[in-house]
N, C-alpha and C positions, 0 to 999 in steps of 0.2 A: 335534942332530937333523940329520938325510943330509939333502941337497937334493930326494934322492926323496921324500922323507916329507913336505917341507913343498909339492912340487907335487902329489902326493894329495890332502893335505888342505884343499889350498886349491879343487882342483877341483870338492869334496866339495864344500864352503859354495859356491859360487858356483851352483852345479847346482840346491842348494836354494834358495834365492835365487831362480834363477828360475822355478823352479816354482812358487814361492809366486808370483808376479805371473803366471803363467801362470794357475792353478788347476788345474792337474793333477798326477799322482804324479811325486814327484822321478825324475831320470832316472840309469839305472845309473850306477855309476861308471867315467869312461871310465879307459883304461890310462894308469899314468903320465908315460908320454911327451906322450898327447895336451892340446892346449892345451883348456881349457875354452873353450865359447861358449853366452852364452846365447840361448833361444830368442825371433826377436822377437815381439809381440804377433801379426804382422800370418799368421804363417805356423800360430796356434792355430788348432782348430776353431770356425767361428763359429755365437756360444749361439745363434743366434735359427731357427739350422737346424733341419730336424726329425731330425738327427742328435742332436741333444740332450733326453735323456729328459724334462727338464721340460716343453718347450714340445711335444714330441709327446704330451704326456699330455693335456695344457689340449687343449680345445676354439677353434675359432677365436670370439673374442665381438666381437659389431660395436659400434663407439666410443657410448659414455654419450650419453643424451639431455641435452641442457642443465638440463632440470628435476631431472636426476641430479647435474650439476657445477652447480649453482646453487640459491641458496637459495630456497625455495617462497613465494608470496605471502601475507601475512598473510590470516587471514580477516577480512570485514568488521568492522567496530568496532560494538559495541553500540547506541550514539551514534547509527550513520549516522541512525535511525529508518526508520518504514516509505515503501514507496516513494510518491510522488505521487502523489493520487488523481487519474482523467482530468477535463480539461476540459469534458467533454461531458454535456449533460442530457437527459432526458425530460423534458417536461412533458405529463401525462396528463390530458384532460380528458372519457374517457367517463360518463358518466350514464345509470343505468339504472333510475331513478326520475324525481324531479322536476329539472328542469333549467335550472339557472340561463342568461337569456340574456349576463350576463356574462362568464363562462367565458372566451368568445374575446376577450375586451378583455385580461379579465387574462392569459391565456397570450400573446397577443401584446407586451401589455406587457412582459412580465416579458421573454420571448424578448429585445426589443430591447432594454433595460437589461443585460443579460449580456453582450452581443455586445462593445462596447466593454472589456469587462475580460478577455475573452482567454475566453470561455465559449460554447459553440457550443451551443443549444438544438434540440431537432426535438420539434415540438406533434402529438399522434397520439391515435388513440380506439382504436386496435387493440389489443387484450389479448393476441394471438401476443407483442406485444413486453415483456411481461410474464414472463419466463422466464429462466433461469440463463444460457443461452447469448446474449440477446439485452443481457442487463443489463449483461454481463461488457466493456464496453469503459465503461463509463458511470463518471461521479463521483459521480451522484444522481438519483433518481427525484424530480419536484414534482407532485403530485396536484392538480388543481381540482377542486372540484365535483362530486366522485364518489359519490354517492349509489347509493344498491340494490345490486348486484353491477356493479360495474366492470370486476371479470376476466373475468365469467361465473360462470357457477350450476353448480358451485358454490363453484370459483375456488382451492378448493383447493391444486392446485401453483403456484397465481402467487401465494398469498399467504407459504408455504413458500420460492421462490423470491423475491420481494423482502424474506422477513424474514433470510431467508440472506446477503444481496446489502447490506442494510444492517449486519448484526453483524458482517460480516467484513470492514467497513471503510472503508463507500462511505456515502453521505446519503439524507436522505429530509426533505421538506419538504411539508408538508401544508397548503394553502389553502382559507379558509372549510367549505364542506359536504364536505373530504376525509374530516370526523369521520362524515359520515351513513352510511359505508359498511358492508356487512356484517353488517347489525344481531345479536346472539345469536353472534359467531364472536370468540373470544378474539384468534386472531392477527394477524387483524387491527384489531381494537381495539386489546389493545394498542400495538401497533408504533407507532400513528398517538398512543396516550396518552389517550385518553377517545374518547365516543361521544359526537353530538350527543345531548340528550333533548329540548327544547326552546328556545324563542327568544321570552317572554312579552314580551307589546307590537308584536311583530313588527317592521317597518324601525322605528325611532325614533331620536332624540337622545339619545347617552349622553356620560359626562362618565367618561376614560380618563387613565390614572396609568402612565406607568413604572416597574417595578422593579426596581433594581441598575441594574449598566452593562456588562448583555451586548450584542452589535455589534445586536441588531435595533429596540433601544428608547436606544442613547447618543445620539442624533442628535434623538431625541423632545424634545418642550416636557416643563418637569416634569407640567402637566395640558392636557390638549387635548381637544375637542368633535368629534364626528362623527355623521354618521348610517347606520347600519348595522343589522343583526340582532346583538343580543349575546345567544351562547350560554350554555343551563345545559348541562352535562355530566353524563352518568354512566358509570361504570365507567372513573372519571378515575385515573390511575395518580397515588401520593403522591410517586416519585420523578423527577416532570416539577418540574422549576424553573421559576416564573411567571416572565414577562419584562414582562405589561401584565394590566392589571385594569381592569375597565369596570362600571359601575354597575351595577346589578340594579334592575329595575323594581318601585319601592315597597320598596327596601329599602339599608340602609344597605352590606352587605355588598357589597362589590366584587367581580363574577364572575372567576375565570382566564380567559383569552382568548388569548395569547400564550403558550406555555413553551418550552422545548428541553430535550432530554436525551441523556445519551451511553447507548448502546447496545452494550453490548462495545466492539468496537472502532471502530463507525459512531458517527453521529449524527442526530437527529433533532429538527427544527423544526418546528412549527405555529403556524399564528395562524388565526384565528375572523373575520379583518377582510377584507373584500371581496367583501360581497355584491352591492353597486350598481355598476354600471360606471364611475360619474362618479368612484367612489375610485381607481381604478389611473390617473388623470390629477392626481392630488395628492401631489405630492412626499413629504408627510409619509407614505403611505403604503407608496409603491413603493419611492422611493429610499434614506429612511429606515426604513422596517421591515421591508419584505420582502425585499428583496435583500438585506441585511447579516444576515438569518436566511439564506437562501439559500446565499450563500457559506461561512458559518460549516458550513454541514451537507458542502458540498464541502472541508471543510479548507482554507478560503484566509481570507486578514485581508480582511475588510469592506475 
Protein backbone atom coordinates (compact mmCIF):
# COMPACT_ATOMS: atom_id res chain seq x y z
CA UNK A 1 0.00 0.00 0.00
CA UNK A 2 1.63 3.74 -1.38
CA UNK A 3 2.18 6.19 1.52
CA UNK A 4 -0.61 8.10 -0.36
CA UNK A 5 -3.16 5.62 0.20
CA UNK A 6 -2.57 5.12 3.74
CA UNK A 7 -2.52 9.21 4.35
CA UNK A 8 -6.12 9.25 2.57
CA UNK A 9 -7.39 6.89 4.47
CA UNK A 10 -6.45 7.74 7.54
CA UNK A 11 -7.68 11.14 6.94
CA UNK A 12 -10.85 9.46 6.04
CA UNK A 13 -11.40 7.82 9.72
CA UNK A 14 -10.15 10.58 11.67
CA UNK A 15 -12.79 13.15 9.87
CA UNK A 16 -15.36 10.68 10.78
CA UNK A 17 -14.31 10.52 14.12
CA UNK A 18 -14.95 13.82 14.62
CA UNK A 19 -18.00 14.25 13.38
CA UNK A 20 -19.23 11.74 15.27
CA UNK A 21 -18.44 13.83 18.63
CA UNK A 22 -19.19 16.92 16.73
CA UNK A 23 -22.91 15.64 15.48
CA UNK A 24 -22.70 16.84 12.27
CA UNK A 25 -22.12 15.25 8.56
CA UNK A 26 -18.66 13.92 8.08
CA UNK A 27 -16.54 16.47 6.27
CA UNK A 28 -15.34 16.07 2.56
CA UNK A 29 -12.30 14.44 2.10
CA UNK A 30 -9.49 16.71 2.29
CA UNK A 31 -6.56 16.28 -0.66
CA UNK A 32 -4.07 13.96 0.15
CA UNK A 33 -1.29 16.06 1.05
CA UNK A 34 -3.47 17.95 3.50
CA UNK A 35 -2.93 16.95 7.41
CA UNK A 36 -6.30 16.19 8.90
CA UNK A 37 -7.54 18.13 11.93
CA UNK A 38 -10.27 17.63 13.95
CA UNK A 39 -12.86 20.13 14.67
CA UNK A 40 -12.79 21.39 18.31
CA UNK A 41 -16.09 21.21 20.40
CA UNK A 42 -15.75 24.88 21.21
CA UNK A 43 -15.88 26.33 17.29
CA UNK A 44 -19.52 23.87 16.56
CA UNK A 45 -22.78 25.53 16.42
CA UNK A 46 -24.21 26.06 19.86
CA UNK A 47 -27.63 23.68 20.38
CA UNK A 48 -29.28 26.03 22.68
CA UNK A 49 -29.38 28.78 19.68
CA UNK A 50 -32.34 29.45 17.92
CA UNK A 51 -30.16 28.41 14.92
CA UNK A 52 -31.05 25.08 15.91
CA UNK A 53 -34.32 23.58 14.58
CA UNK A 54 -35.33 21.81 17.84
CA UNK A 55 -35.16 24.57 20.27
CA UNK A 56 -36.64 27.10 17.67
CA UNK A 57 -39.56 24.75 17.39
CA UNK A 58 -40.23 24.46 21.33
CA UNK A 59 -41.89 27.14 22.66
CA UNK A 60 -40.10 29.15 25.44
CA UNK A 61 -41.90 27.28 28.99
CA UNK A 62 -41.20 28.87 32.20
CA UNK A 63 -39.42 26.52 35.06
CA UNK A 64 -42.09 23.68 36.88
CA UNK A 65 -43.78 24.77 40.02
CA UNK A 66 -42.45 22.79 42.93
CA UNK A 67 -45.84 20.93 43.26
CA UNK A 68 -44.68 19.70 39.67
CA UNK A 69 -41.01 18.55 41.00
CA UNK A 70 -42.44 17.43 44.20
CA UNK A 71 -44.50 14.96 45.55
CA UNK A 72 -48.28 16.13 46.42
CA UNK A 73 -49.52 15.90 50.00
CA UNK A 74 -51.28 12.91 51.10
CA UNK A 75 -54.98 13.44 51.70
CA UNK A 76 -56.24 13.53 55.06
CA UNK A 77 -56.26 10.01 56.84
CA UNK A 78 -59.72 8.69 57.55
CA UNK A 79 -58.76 8.36 61.17
CA UNK A 80 -58.18 12.25 61.65
CA UNK A 81 -62.19 12.05 62.44
CA UNK A 82 -64.48 15.14 62.36
CA UNK A 83 -63.30 18.53 63.31
CA UNK A 84 -63.77 19.82 67.04
CA UNK A 85 -66.96 20.90 67.87
CA UNK A 86 -66.86 24.85 69.28
CA UNK A 87 -66.46 25.56 72.83
CA UNK A 88 -69.32 27.96 72.92
CA UNK A 89 -73.07 27.60 74.10
CA UNK A 90 -76.41 29.00 74.11
CA UNK A 91 -78.25 28.65 76.89
CA UNK A 92 -82.08 29.52 75.92
CA UNK A 93 -84.36 30.33 78.48
CA UNK A 94 -87.44 32.06 76.59
CA UNK A 95 -91.03 30.94 77.88
CA UNK A 96 -94.05 31.55 76.13
CA UNK A 97 -96.33 29.88 78.50
CA UNK A 98 -96.05 29.24 82.06
CA UNK A 99 -92.72 30.29 83.52
CA UNK A 100 -90.66 28.94 85.65
CA UNK A 101 -88.94 31.42 88.29
CA UNK A 102 -85.95 29.21 88.34
CA UNK A 103 -84.99 29.35 84.91
CA UNK A 104 -82.29 32.14 85.79
CA UNK A 105 -80.73 30.14 88.73
CA UNK A 106 -80.38 27.29 86.53
CA UNK A 107 -79.04 29.14 83.37
CA UNK A 108 -76.62 31.03 85.60
CA UNK A 109 -75.73 27.98 87.31
CA UNK A 110 -75.01 26.01 84.59
CA UNK A 111 -73.18 29.25 82.63
CA UNK A 112 -70.75 29.40 85.81
CA UNK A 113 -69.90 25.44 86.10
CA UNK A 114 -68.91 25.59 82.19
CA UNK A 115 -66.73 28.59 82.42
CA UNK A 116 -63.82 26.68 84.37
CA UNK A 117 -63.70 23.78 81.83
CA UNK A 118 -62.75 25.95 78.93
CA UNK A 119 -66.85 26.55 77.77
CA UNK A 120 -68.05 29.96 77.20
CA UNK A 121 -71.94 30.25 77.72
CA UNK A 122 -74.14 33.42 76.51
CA UNK A 123 -77.89 33.12 78.48
CA UNK A 124 -80.58 34.89 75.87
CA UNK A 125 -84.54 34.96 75.38
CA UNK A 126 -84.10 36.21 71.65
CA UNK A 127 -85.34 33.70 69.16
CA UNK A 128 -83.28 35.78 66.09
CA UNK A 129 -80.50 33.58 67.66
CA UNK A 130 -82.18 30.72 66.83
CA UNK A 131 -81.25 30.46 63.05
CA UNK A 132 -78.54 28.59 60.82
CA UNK A 133 -76.25 31.58 60.60
CA UNK A 134 -76.41 32.50 64.34
CA UNK A 135 -75.97 28.75 65.52
CA UNK A 136 -73.03 28.08 63.07
CA UNK A 137 -70.21 29.14 65.56
CA UNK A 138 -71.81 27.15 68.50
CA UNK A 139 -71.16 23.45 70.03
CA UNK A 140 -74.72 23.33 71.59
CA UNK A 141 -77.92 24.69 72.14
CA UNK A 142 -79.18 24.16 76.30
CA UNK A 143 -82.94 24.88 76.32
CA UNK A 144 -84.50 25.84 79.98
CA UNK A 145 -87.87 26.12 80.47
CA UNK A 146 -89.24 26.59 77.23
CA UNK A 147 -92.64 26.10 77.29
CA UNK A 148 -95.49 27.30 74.42
CA UNK A 149 -93.46 28.50 71.35
CA UNK A 150 -90.13 29.64 72.34
CA UNK A 151 -89.12 30.47 68.71
CA UNK A 152 -92.28 32.19 68.04
CA UNK A 153 -95.50 31.10 66.27
CA UNK A 154 -94.88 29.43 64.40
CA UNK A 155 -91.33 28.79 64.76
CA UNK A 156 -91.00 26.91 61.95
CA UNK A 157 -87.48 27.83 60.50
CA UNK A 158 -85.94 27.85 63.94
CA UNK A 159 -87.09 24.61 64.57
CA UNK A 160 -85.74 23.39 60.93
CA UNK A 161 -82.73 25.34 61.70
CA UNK A 162 -81.72 23.81 65.21
CA UNK A 163 -82.79 20.19 63.99
CA UNK A 164 -80.25 20.85 61.07
CA UNK A 165 -77.56 22.32 63.46
CA UNK A 166 -77.96 19.38 65.79
CA UNK A 167 -77.73 16.25 62.98
CA UNK A 168 -75.02 17.74 61.48
CA UNK A 169 -72.91 17.39 64.40
CA UNK A 170 -73.25 19.91 67.04
CA UNK A 171 -75.53 19.14 70.84
CA UNK A 172 -78.54 19.86 72.18
CA UNK A 173 -79.47 19.53 75.80
CA UNK A 174 -82.80 20.00 77.13
CA UNK A 175 -83.63 21.19 80.91
CA UNK A 176 -86.89 20.32 82.84
CA UNK A 177 -89.95 22.00 80.84
CA UNK A 178 -87.60 22.10 77.47
CA UNK A 179 -90.06 19.01 76.85
CA UNK A 180 -93.30 21.46 77.27
CA UNK A 181 -92.46 23.12 73.95
CA UNK A 182 -94.46 23.13 70.72
CA UNK A 183 -97.21 21.11 71.75
CA UNK A 184 -98.79 18.82 68.33
CA UNK A 185 -95.24 19.91 66.05
CA UNK A 186 -93.31 16.56 65.45
CA UNK A 187 -89.88 18.38 65.02
CA UNK A 188 -89.62 19.62 67.63
CA UNK A 189 -90.90 16.93 69.79
CA UNK A 190 -88.85 14.85 68.44
CA UNK A 191 -85.45 16.46 68.54
CA UNK A 192 -85.94 17.12 72.31
CA UNK A 193 -87.24 13.03 72.61
CA UNK A 194 -90.88 13.16 74.34
CA UNK A 195 -93.34 15.84 75.18
CA UNK A 196 -94.19 16.77 78.73
CA UNK A 197 -98.09 15.27 79.31
CA UNK A 198 -98.12 15.63 82.82
CA UNK A 199 -96.35 15.86 86.36
CA UNK A 200 -99.18 13.78 88.92
CA UNK A 201 -98.45 14.91 92.65
CA UNK A 202 -97.05 18.06 91.29
CA UNK A 203 -93.45 19.30 93.50
CA UNK A 204 -93.15 16.10 95.71
CA UNK A 205 -90.56 13.41 97.09
CA UNK A 206 -89.46 10.99 94.65
CA UNK A 207 -87.01 8.12 95.14
CA UNK A 208 -84.32 8.16 91.73
CA UNK A 209 -82.27 5.16 90.28
CA UNK A 210 -79.23 5.34 87.92
CA UNK A 211 -79.10 3.48 84.77
CA UNK A 212 -75.77 2.23 83.26
CA UNK A 213 -72.80 4.39 83.45
CA UNK A 214 -73.32 7.19 80.88
CA UNK A 215 -71.10 10.59 82.24
CA UNK A 216 -74.68 12.24 83.47
CA UNK A 217 -75.59 9.57 86.21
CA UNK A 218 -71.73 7.85 86.93
CA UNK A 219 -71.07 10.20 89.64
CA UNK A 220 -74.88 9.53 91.11
CA UNK A 221 -75.57 7.40 94.50
CA UNK A 222 -76.90 4.06 93.31
CA UNK A 223 -80.48 5.51 94.80
CA UNK A 224 -80.99 8.97 95.74
CA UNK A 225 -84.11 11.33 97.10
CA UNK A 226 -85.19 14.67 95.95
CA UNK A 227 -87.81 16.91 95.56
CA UNK A 228 -89.01 17.86 92.27
CA UNK A 229 -91.80 17.57 89.49
CA UNK A 230 -91.44 14.02 87.90
CA UNK A 231 -92.61 13.94 84.47
CA UNK A 232 -94.94 11.44 82.41
CA UNK A 233 -94.09 11.83 78.78
CA UNK A 234 -95.81 11.33 75.59
CA UNK A 235 -94.76 10.84 72.15
CA UNK A 236 -91.58 9.61 73.99
CA UNK A 237 -89.16 8.36 71.23
CA UNK A 238 -88.12 4.30 71.89
CA UNK A 239 -84.80 5.08 70.68
CA UNK A 240 -83.76 7.59 73.76
CA UNK A 241 -81.47 5.55 76.14
CA UNK A 242 -82.85 6.10 79.90
CA UNK A 243 -79.81 7.29 82.06
CA UNK A 244 -82.32 7.92 85.46
CA UNK A 245 -85.71 6.81 86.47
CA UNK A 246 -87.75 8.26 89.21
CA UNK A 247 -90.76 6.75 90.89
CA UNK A 248 -94.29 7.41 89.71
CA UNK A 249 -96.79 8.35 91.98
CA UNK A 250 -98.84 5.25 93.27
CA UNK A 251 -97.10 3.09 91.28
CA UNK A 252 -94.47 0.68 91.16
CA UNK A 253 -93.11 1.55 87.63
CA UNK A 254 -90.30 4.02 87.44
CA UNK A 255 -90.82 6.99 85.13
CA UNK A 256 -87.72 7.88 82.34
CA UNK A 257 -86.58 11.18 83.38
CA UNK A 258 -82.93 11.50 82.09
CA UNK A 259 -81.97 9.83 78.37
CA UNK A 260 -79.49 10.81 75.71
CA UNK A 261 -79.49 9.91 72.16
CA UNK A 262 -77.27 10.24 69.24
CA UNK A 263 -78.82 12.08 66.47
CA UNK A 264 -76.93 11.45 63.12
CA UNK A 265 -74.11 12.86 63.64
CA UNK A 266 -75.19 15.27 66.81
CA UNK A 267 -76.20 14.50 70.12
CA UNK A 268 -78.76 14.88 72.39
CA UNK A 269 -79.31 15.16 76.20
CA UNK A 270 -82.30 15.81 78.54
CA UNK A 271 -83.19 15.50 82.02
CA UNK A 272 -86.69 16.35 83.67
CA UNK A 273 -84.76 17.42 86.93
CA UNK A 274 -84.69 21.12 87.96
CA UNK A 275 -87.67 22.50 88.56
CA UNK A 276 -87.03 24.21 92.18
CA UNK A 277 -84.25 26.52 92.19
CA UNK A 278 -82.76 25.25 95.53
CA UNK A 279 -81.58 22.09 93.06
CA UNK A 280 -79.04 23.77 90.84
CA UNK A 281 -77.16 24.53 94.48
CA UNK A 282 -76.88 20.70 95.01
CA UNK A 283 -73.89 19.13 93.68
CA UNK A 284 -75.68 16.07 92.99
CA UNK A 285 -77.53 17.82 90.64
CA UNK A 286 -75.48 20.24 88.71
CA UNK A 287 -72.16 18.98 89.02
CA UNK A 288 -72.99 15.39 88.82
CA UNK A 289 -75.75 15.29 86.23
CA UNK A 290 -76.15 18.09 84.34
CA UNK A 291 -72.93 19.16 83.28
CA UNK A 292 -71.48 15.71 82.45
CA UNK A 293 -74.91 15.42 80.21
CA UNK A 294 -73.94 18.75 79.00
CA UNK A 295 -70.57 18.09 77.93
CA UNK A 296 -71.29 14.80 76.50
CA UNK A 297 -73.72 16.62 73.97
CA UNK A 298 -70.68 19.08 73.20
CA UNK A 299 -68.49 15.95 72.36
CA UNK A 300 -65.94 16.40 75.27
CA UNK A 301 -65.29 13.67 78.33
CA UNK A 302 -67.22 14.87 81.35
Amino acid sequence: MSDGFRRVSTAVVMATLACSRAGVPPAATPDADDTPVATPDAALPDRATSSSPDVASAPDLPPLADAQVTAEAPPPSPDAGPAPVPAAVLIYTRADDFVHDSRTAAAMAIKKALAPLGVTATISEDPALISTEKLAPLGAVILIDNTGKPFGNPGTAAIEALGAFVRGGRGLAGIHAASSGYDGVPGYIGLVGGHFKEHPGGVRLGHCQPMGDFPSVAKLPATFSLVDEFYVFDQYRNDNLVDLRCDALGSATKLPIAWHRQEEKGRVFYTALGHGAEEWADPHVLDDHVIPGILWALGRAP
